[in-house]
C-alpha positions, 0 to 999 in steps of 0.5 A: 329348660334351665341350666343350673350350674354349680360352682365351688364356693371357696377353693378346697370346700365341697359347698356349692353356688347353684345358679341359673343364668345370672341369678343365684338359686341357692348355696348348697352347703356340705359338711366338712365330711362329706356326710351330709349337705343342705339347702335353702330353696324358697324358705324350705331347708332340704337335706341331703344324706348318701347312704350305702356302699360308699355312700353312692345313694342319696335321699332328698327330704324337706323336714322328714318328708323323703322328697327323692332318691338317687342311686348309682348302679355301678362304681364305674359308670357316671350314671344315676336313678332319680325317683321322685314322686313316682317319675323316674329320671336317669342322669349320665 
């Protein structure tokens, strides 16, 4: 299994570089608001839009396709629900 890494792009921005090992996978750049992020992963755009009570939940989509969800079932957990093409994954 890879292990991405994310690191910021420039001190007080939420952009990030996203690699695995050496190899830089893609710069994932968000908005100054933090309303809205996107990607480029092998000539696709995929954005990222939170939605929700403080904008815990996120939607993945390549175009207008939803590609996955994510949700944050509690405030004071660092917990997520990832459904993505009917498999359902849980990061802590």
């Amino acid at each position: 299994m890879a292990i991405m890494q994310a690191e910021p792009i420039r001190w007080g921005s939420w952009s990030a570089r996203l690699s695995a090992g050496d190899t830089v996978v893609t710069e994932l750049a968000v908005s100054l608001w933090k309303s809205r992020g996107r990607f480029d992963l092998e000539g696709e755009t995929f954005t990222v839009e939170p939605s929700g009570f403080f904008l815990q939940n996120a939607t993945l989509r390549r175009g207008s396709s939803v590609i996955a969800r994510a949700e944050k079932p509690s405030l004071w957990k660092r917990r997520y629900h990832i459904i993505s093409a009917g498999h359902r994954l849980t990061l802590e």
